[in-house]
C-alpha positions as CSV (number, residue, x, y, z in Angstrom):
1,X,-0.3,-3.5,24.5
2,X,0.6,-1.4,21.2
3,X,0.1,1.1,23.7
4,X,2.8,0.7,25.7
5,X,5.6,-0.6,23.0
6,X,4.7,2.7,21.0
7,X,5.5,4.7,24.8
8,X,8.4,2.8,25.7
9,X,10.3,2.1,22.5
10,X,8.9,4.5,19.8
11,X,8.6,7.7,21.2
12,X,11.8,8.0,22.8
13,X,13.4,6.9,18.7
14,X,11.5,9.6,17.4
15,X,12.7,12.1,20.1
16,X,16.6,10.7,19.4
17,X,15.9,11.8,15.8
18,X,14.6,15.2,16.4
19,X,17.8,15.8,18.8
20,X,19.7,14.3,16.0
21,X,18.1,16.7,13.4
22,X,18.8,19.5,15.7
23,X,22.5,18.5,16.0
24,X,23.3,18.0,11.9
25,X,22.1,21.3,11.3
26,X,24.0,22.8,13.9
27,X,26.3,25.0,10.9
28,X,23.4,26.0,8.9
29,X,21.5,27.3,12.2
30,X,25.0,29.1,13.0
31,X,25.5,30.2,9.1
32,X,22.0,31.8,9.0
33,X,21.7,33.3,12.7
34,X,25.4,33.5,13.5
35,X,26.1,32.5,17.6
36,X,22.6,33.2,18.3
37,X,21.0,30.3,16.0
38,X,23.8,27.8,17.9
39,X,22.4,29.0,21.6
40,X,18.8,28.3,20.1
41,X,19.8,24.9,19.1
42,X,22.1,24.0,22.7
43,X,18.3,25.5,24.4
44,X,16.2,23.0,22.4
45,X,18.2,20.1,22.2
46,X,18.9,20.3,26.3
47,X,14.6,20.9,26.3
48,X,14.2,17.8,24.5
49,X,16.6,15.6,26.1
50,X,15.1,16.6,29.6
51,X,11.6,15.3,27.8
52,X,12.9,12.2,26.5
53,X,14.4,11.7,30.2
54,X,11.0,12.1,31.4
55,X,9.2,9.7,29.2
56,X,11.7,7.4,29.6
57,X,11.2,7.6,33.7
58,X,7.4,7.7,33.9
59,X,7.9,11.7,35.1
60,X,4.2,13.0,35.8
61,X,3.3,15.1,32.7
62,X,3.7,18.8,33.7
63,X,2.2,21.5,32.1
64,X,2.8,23.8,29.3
65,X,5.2,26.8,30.4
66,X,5.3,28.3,27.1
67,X,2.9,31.3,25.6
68,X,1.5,30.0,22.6
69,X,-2.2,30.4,22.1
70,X,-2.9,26.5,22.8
71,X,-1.1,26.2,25.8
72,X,-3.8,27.3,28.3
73,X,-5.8,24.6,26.7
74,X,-3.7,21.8,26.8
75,X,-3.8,22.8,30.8
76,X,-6.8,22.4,30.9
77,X,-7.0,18.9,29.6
78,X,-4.4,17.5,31.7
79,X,-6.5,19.2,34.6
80,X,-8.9,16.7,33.2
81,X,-6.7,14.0,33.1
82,X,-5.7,14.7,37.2
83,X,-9.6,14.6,37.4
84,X,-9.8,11.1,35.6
85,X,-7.1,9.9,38.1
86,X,-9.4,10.5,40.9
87,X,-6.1,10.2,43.3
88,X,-4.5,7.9,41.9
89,X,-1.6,10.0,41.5
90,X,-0.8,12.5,39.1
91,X,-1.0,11.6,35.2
92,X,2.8,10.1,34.4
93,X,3.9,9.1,30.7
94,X,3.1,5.1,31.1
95,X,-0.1,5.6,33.4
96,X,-2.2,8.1,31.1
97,X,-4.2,7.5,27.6
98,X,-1.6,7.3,25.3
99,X,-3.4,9.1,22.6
100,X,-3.0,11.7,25.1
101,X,0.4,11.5,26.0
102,X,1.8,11.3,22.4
103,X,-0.1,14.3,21.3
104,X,1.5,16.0,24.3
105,X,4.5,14.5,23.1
106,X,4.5,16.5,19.4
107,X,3.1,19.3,21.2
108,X,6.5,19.6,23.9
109,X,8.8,19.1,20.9
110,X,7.0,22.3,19.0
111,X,7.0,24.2,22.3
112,X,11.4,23.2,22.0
113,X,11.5,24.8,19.0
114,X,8.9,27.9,18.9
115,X,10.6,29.3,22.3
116,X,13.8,29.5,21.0
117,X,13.8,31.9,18.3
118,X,15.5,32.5,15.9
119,X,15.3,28.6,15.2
120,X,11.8,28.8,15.8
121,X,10.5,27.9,12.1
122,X,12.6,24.9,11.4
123,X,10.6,22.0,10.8
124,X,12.0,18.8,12.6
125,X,10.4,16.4,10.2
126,X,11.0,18.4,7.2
127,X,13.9,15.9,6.1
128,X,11.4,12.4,6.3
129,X,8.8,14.1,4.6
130,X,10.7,15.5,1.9
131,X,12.8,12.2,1.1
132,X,9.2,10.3,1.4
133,X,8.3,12.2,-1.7
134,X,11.1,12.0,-3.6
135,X,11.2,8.1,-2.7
136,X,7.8,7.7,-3.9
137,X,8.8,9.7,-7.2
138,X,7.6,6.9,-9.4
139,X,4.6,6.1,-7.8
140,X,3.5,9.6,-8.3
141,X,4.2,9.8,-11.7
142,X,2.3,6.5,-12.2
143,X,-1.1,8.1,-10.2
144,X,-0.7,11.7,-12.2
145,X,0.1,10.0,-15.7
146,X,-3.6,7.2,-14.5
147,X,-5.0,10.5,-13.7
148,X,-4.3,13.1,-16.3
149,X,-4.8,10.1,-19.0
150,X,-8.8,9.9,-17.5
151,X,-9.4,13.6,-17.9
152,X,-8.7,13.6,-21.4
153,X,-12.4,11.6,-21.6
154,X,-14.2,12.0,-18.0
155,X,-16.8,14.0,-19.9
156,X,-17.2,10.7,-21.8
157,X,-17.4,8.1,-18.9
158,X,-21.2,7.0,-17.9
159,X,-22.5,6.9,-14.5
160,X,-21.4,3.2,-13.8
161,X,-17.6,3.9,-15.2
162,X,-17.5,7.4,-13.3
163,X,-18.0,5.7,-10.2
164,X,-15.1,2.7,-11.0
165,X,-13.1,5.5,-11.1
166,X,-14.1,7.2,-7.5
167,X,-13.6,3.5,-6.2
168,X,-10.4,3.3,-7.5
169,X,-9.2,6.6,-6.5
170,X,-11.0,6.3,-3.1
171,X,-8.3,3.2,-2.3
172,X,-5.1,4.5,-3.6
173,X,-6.1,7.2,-1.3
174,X,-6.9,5.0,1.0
175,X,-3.5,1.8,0.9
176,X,-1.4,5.7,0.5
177,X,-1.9,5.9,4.3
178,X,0.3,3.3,4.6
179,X,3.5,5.9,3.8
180,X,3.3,7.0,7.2
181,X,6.3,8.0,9.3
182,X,5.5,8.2,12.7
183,X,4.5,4.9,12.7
184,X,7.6,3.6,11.1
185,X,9.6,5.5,13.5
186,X,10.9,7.7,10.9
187,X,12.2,4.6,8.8
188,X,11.2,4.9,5.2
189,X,7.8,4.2,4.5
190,X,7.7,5.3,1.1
191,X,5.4,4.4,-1.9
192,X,7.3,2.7,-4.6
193,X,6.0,1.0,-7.2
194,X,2.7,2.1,-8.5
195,X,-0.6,2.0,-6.7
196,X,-2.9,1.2,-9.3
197,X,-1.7,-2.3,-9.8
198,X,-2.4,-3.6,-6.7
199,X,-5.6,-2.6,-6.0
200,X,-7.3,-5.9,-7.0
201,X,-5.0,-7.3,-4.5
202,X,-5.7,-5.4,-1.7
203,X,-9.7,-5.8,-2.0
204,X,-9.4,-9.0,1.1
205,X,-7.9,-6.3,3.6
206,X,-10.6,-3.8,3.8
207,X,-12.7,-4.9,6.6
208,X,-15.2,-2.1,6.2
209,X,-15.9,-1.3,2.6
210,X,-18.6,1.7,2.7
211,X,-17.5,2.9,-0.8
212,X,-20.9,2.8,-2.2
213,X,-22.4,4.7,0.3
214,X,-20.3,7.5,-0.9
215,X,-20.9,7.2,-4.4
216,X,-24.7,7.5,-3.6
217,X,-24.3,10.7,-1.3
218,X,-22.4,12.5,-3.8
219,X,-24.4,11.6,-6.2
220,X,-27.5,12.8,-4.7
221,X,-26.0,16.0,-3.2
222,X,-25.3,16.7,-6.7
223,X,-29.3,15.7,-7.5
224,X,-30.4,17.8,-4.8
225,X,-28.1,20.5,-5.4
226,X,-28.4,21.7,-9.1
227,X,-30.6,24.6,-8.2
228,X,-28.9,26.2,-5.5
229,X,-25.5,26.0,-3.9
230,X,-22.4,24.0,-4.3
231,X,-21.2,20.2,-3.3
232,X,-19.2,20.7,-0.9
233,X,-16.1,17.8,0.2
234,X,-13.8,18.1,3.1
235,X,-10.6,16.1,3.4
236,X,-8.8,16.1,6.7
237,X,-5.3,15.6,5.7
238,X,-2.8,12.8,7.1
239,X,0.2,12.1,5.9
240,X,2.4,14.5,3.5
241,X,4.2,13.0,0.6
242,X,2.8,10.1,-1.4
243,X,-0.5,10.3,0.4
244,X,-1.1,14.1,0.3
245,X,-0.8,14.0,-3.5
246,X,-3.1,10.4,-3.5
247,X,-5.6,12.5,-1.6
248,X,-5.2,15.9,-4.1
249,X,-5.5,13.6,-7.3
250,X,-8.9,12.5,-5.4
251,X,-10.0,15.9,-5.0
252,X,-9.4,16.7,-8.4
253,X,-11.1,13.8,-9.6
254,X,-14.4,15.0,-7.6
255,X,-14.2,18.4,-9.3
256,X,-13.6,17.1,-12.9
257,X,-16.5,15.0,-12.4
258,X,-18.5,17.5,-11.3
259,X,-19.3,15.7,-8.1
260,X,-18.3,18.2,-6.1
261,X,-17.9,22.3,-6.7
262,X,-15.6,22.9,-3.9
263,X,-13.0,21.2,-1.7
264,X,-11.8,22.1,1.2
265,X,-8.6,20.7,2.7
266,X,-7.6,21.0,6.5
267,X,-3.9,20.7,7.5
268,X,-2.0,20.6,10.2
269,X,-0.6,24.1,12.4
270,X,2.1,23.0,13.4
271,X,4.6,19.9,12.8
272,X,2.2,16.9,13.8
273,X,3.1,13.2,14.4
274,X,6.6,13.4,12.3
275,X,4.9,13.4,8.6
276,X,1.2,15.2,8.8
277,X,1.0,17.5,6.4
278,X,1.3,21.5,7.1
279,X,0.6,24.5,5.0
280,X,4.5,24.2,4.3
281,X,4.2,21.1,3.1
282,X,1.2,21.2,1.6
283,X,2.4,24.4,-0.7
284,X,5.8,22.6,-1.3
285,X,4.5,19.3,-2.9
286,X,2.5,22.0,-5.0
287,X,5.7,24.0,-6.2
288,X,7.7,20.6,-6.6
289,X,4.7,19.3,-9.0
290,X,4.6,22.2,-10.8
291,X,8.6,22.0,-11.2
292,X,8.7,18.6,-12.3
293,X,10.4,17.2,-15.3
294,X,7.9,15.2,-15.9
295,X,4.4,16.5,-18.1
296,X,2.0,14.5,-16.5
297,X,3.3,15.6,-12.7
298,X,3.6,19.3,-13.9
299,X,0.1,19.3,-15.5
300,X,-1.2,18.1,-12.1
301,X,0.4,21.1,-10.1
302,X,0.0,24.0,-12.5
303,X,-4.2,22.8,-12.4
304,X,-4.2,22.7,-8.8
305,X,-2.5,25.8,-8.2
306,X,-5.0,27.0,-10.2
307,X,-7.8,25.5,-8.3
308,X,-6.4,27.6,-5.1
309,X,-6.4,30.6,-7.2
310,X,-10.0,30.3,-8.5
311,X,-11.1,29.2,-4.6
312,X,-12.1,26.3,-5.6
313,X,-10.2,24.4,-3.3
314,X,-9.2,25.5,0.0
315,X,-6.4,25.1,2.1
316,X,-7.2,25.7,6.0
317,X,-5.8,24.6,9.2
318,X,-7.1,25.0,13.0
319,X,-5.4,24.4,16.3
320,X,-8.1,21.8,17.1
321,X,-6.4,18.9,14.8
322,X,-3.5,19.1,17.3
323,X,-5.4,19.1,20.3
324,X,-5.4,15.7,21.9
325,X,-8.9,16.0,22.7
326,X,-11.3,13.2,20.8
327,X,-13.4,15.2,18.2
328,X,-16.7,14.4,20.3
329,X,-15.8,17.5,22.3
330,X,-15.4,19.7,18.8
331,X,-18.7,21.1,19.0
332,X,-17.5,23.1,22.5
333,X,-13.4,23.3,22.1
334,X,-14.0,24.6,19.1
335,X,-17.2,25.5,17.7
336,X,-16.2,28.0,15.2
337,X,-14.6,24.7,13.3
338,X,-17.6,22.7,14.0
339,X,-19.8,25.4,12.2
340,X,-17.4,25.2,9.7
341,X,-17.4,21.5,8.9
342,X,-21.2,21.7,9.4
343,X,-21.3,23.4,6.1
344,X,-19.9,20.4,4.2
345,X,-21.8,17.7,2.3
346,X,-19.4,15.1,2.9
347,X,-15.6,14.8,5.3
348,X,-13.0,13.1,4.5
349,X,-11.1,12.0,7.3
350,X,-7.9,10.6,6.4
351,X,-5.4,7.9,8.7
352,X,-5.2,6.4,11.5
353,X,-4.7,9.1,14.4
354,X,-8.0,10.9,12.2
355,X,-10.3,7.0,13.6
356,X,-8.7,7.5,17.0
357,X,-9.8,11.0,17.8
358,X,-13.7,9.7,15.8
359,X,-14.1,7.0,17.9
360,X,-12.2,8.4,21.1
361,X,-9.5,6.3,21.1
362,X,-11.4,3.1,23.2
363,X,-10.7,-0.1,23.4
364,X,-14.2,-1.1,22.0
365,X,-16.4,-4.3,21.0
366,X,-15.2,-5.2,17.3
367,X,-19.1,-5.3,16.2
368,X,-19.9,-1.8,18.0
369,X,-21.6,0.6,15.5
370,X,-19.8,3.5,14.1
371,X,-22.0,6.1,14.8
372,X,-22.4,4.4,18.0
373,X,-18.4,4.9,19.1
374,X,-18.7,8.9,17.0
375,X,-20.2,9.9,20.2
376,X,-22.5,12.7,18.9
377,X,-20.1,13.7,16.3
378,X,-22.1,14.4,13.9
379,X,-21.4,18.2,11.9
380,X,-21.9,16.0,8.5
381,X,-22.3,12.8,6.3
382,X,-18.6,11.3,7.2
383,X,-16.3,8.5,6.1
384,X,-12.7,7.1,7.4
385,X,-10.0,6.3,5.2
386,X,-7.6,4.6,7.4
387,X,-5.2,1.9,7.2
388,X,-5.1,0.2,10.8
389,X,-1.9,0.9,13.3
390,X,-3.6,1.0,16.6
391,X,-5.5,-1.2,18.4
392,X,-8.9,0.6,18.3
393,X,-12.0,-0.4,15.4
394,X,-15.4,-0.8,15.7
395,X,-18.3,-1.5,12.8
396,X,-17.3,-5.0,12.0
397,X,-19.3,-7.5,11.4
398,X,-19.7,-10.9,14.1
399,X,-16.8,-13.1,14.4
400,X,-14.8,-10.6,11.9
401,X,-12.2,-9.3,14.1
402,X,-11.5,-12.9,16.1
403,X,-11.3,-14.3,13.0
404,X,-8.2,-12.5,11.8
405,X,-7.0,-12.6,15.2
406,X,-7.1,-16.1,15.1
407,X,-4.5,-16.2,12.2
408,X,-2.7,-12.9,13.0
409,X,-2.4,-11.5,16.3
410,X,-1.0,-8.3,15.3
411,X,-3.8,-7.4,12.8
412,X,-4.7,-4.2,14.5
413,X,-1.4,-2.3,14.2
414,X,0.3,-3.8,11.0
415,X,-1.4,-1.3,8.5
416,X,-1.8,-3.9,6.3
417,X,-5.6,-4.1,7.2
418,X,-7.6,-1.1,6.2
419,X,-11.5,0.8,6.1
420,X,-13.5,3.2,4.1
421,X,-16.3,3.5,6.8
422,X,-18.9,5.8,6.2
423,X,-20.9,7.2,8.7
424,X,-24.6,9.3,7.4
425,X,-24.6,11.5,10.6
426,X,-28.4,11.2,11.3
């Protein structure tokens, strides 16, 4: 299975990196923190070796030693997971979900890192992330150039045109997932040429195409809503580079419009599945759009700064997204951010880990209903963007799947294949 190549062969490359990160930046930890910063870095890097030994060896999965405010948690769950077993044997690296074992995975390699001050702050993926922006330089001056060129007359744009654009700025959103490093191993998965011109293109690789059903939510929220309070849109971050400033040229679309009055955005806590997006990152791409040499990219920044400032959009993050519980147990992990989402008129959820954790990560019938496979997670209207890399979908119509089986075994996990599924949560 995808499963178990992802376990055997591309778990133990991305560990290799982060060692390897850890090593090149051996001076810098020694030029900032003198002696002290090089122990720190011997610590971690003998801490993640001994991990990659143990994935590597099927080692049962032991739990967290460390004191961060997760860790009793995460106990918990494998606790769970020895239940699940029922003895069989404790939960090792090859015989345990692997959802589960590679979120336990990202969470080991933060524990490496947050024990051994003072290197506790350096971000192992920083590097990928940052290159995948500036590799995807021209794509991102193609989308903010598209997008600050529609501004100029959005006031002018009738209902029918309006929502063209939404369309439009749902799938670059959507084919941006794509620029996704985990699931390249770290290799560059950038965005390089510009993703406007392909959409046509792309239309034949969405299996589930639910766009309209968003269109007529917002559109009625904004109806319902012109008396009392505001529209409210969440987007549940992925990926950092080209597809965090896909997904911010989105929300900014949904304000200019006036289809929605506030956005909320929900990060990552910590460094998550090599390039999901942190507060870090996400106040970085800001300050390097701001700094740009180029108008159009600048423009972007400066306004969305300014959308932070006014509190119009809002940048939060929760220790539930790295969990590696499914989000059907939200509502009692963590029911402060259930309440929270409950308050929304429409989420967002963006990639591919985003559609494991919704539909808890099964290996279900092709033609099973969405809702069905949400498993009473239901805080508001919801919709996937996600392009496919795992071997989990559900919501397609008969004979849909088998079809492109037929011609393309590895469909499921290419990421050429994607979904906007909506989901009314009633």
């Amino acid at each position: 299975s995808f499963a178990y190549f992802t376990i055997k062969d591309r778990l133990p490359q991305i560990l290799t990196r982060v060692i390897d990160t850890l090593h090149r930046h051996k001076n810098e930890f020694f030029e900032e923190h003198g002696e002290k910063g090089v122990e720190a870095e011997k610590r971690a890097i003998s801490f993640l070796s001994k991990l990659r030994n143990e994935l590597q060896t099927d080692k049962p999965v032991t739990p967290l030693e460390d004191e961060l405010p997760d860790a009793a948690l995460w106990n918990q769950y494998l606790d769970y997971q020895r239940n699940l077993a029922s003895g069989n044997g404790e939960p090792s690296w090859f015989q345990s979900p692997w959802l589960y074992v590679e979120c336990y995975m990202y969470r080991r390699i933060h524990a490496a890192l947050a024990q051994n001050p003072p290197i506790d702050n350096f971000d192992v993926f920083k590097e990928g992330k940052t290159q995948n922006f500036f590799e995807s330089q021209e794509a991102i001056i193609a989308l903010c150039t598209y997008f600050q060129e529609l501004l100029k007359n959005i006031k002018d744009l009738d209902e029918k045109q309006l929502q063209e654009e939404l369309f439009k700025l749902l799938q670059v959103s959507l084919w941006g997932n794509k620029c996704d490093l985990s699931f390249s191993a770290g290799e560059d998965s950038s965005q390089k040429s510009s993703p406007l011109q392909s959409l046509e293109n792309m239309i034949p690789y969405m299996l589930v195409n639910d766009m309209e059903k968003v269109w007529s939510l917002l559109v009625n929220a904004k109806k319902k809503n012109t008396e009392k309070s505001n529209v409210r849109v969440d987007i549940i971050l992925d990926n950092a580079g080209f597809e965090l400033v896909s997904d911010l040229v989105l929300a900014d679309f949904l304000l200019s419009s006036k289809l929605a009055d506030e956005i909320h955005f929900h990060g990552k806590s910590i460094p998550w599945y090599v390039s999901d997006t942190t507060k870090r990152d996400f106040n970085w791409t800001m300050k390097q759009l701001q700094a740009a040499n180029h108008m159009w990219m600048s423009r972007c920044g400066i306004n969305w700064e300014g959308n932070l400032k006014k509190g119009v959009w809002v940048y939060c993050d929760h220790m539930f997204w790295t969990l590696p519980h499914a989000f059907s147990s939200m509502a009692e992990v963590a029911p402060d951010l259930y309440a929270d989402l409950q308050k929304s008129n429409l989420l967002l959820f963006k990639g591919d880990l985003n559609y494991r954790k919704l539909t808890g990560d099964r290996k279900w019938e092709y033609t099973v209903l969405f809702h069905q496979a949400l498993n009473k997670f239901h805080p508001a209207p919801l919709c996937s963007l996600r392009t496919l890399k795992s071997d989990t979908q559900v919501g397609l119509k008969p004979g849909q799947g088998e079809h492109i089986q037929a011609s393309e075994p590895e469909w499921m996990v290419s990421g050429k294949y994607g979904v906007v599924q909506f989901d009314a949560a009633v």
